[in-house]
C-alpha positions, 0 to 999 in steps of 0.5 A: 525479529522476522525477516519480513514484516509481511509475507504471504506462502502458496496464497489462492484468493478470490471473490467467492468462486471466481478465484483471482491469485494463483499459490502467491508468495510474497515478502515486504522488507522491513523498513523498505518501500515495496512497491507491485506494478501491473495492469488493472485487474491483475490481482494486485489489489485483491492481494492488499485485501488478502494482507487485511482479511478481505476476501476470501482465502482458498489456502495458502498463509499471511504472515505478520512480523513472523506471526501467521494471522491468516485466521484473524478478522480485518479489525484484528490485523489493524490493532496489530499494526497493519494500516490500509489505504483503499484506493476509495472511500478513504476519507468521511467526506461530510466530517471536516478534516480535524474529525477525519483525523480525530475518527482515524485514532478511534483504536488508540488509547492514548491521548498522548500518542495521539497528539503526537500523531496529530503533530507528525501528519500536521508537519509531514503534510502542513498544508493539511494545517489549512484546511482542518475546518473544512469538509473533507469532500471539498479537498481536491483529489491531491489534498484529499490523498494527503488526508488519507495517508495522514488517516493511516499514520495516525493508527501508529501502524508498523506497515503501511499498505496504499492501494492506487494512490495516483488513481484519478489524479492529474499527471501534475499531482501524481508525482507530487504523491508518490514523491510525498510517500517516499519522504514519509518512508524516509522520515519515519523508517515505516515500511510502505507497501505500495499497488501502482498501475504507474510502474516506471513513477512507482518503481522510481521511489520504490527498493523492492518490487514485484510485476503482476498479471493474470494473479501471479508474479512475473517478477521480483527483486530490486525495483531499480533493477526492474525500472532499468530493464530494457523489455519493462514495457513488453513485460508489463503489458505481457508481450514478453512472459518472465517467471523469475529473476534468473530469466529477466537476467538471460 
């Protein structure tokens, strides 16, 4: 068994020419919550989608279970057990949420695991069972989150990856989330991977984590550790620069 059930070594990523990270190495435990903090515009969402076969990749490998699947397409990547929540356009808005959930299994052959899945989001988020009936884009924006995280769940995945999970919701719901998140790893043992600009929120359901800027990482280790940390705030916003645990220890 792998060490890591993601890891990335020496990864440049772009869009086309405008290169976003810089020779990035990365590892996501397995059965643990990782969680990447950071500013907006930092690269902590592009390098999800490098995890996924989404944009373009200069050099460097993505590694899945130990397995280099850096030449794979995105559909690939899925089937073999990496499930992806964007941030946006998570959910078909005109189907209702039954259709949702029947359309997020479409690469399951199953019918068996599939009604088991259905089972498990239904009791992991029951309020869901209300509003099976109803269109998807009459969910408020916390219902709606639940209804992408169900979506994904429903793949059976072996790693979970969620993009800005509290992004545009209210500061009531965004505890909700990620609180509902850390109770999914806790139930079903699935490593979650998880990019947040709500570090302090974040890194408070997370074991292991990583602070972002400008396409690299100016921290990794324990996410308690990294919560703890008296300069959080100077080093979030990039006052302070810190290039290794050693350093932030100093």
């Amino acid at each position: 068994m792998a060490d890591y059930i993601i890891e990335t070594k020496e990864l440049n990523v772009g869009y086309g020419p405008i290169h976003v990270i810089y020779d990035l190495s990365f590892k996501a435990p397995p059965g643990e919550v990782t969680v990447i903090v950071g500013p907006n515009g930092v690269g902590k969402t592009t390098l999800l989608k490098a995890i996924m076969g989404m944009v373009t990749v200069y050099s460097g490998q993505v590694f899945f279970e130990g397995e280099d699947i850096s030449n794979l397409p995105p559909h690939l990547r899925t089937k073999k057990g990496i499930g992806y929540m964007p941030q946006t356009g998570n959910v078909f808005g005109k189907l209702s949420v039954e259709d949702n959930l029947r359309m997020a299994s479409y690469i399951m052959d199953d019918r068996d695991l599939i009604q088991e899945k259905r089972e498990m989001v239904l009791n992991l988020f029951p309020r869901l069972k209300d509003f099976l009936p109803r269109s998807a884009g009459t969910l408020s924006g916390g219902e709606r989150q639940m209804l992408a995280e169900s979506m994904v769940l429903m793949r059976d995945p072996k790693v979970m990856l969620v993009d800005e999970p509290t992004a545009g919701l209210m500061p009531k719901l965004v505890t909700d989330v990620l609180k509902k998140l850390e109770e999914m790893a806790e139930q079903t043992g699935l490593p979650i991977i998880i990019v947040e600009q709500r570090a302090r929120r974040a890194l408070e359901i997370g074991d292991y984590a990583y602070m972002m800027r400008g396409g690299v990482f100016t921290f990794e280790g324990s996410a308690q550790e990294l919560l703890n940390h008296p300069q959080l705030t100077e080093m979030y916003l990039g006052a302070i620069e810190v290039h290794d645990l050693k350093t932030i220890r100093e």
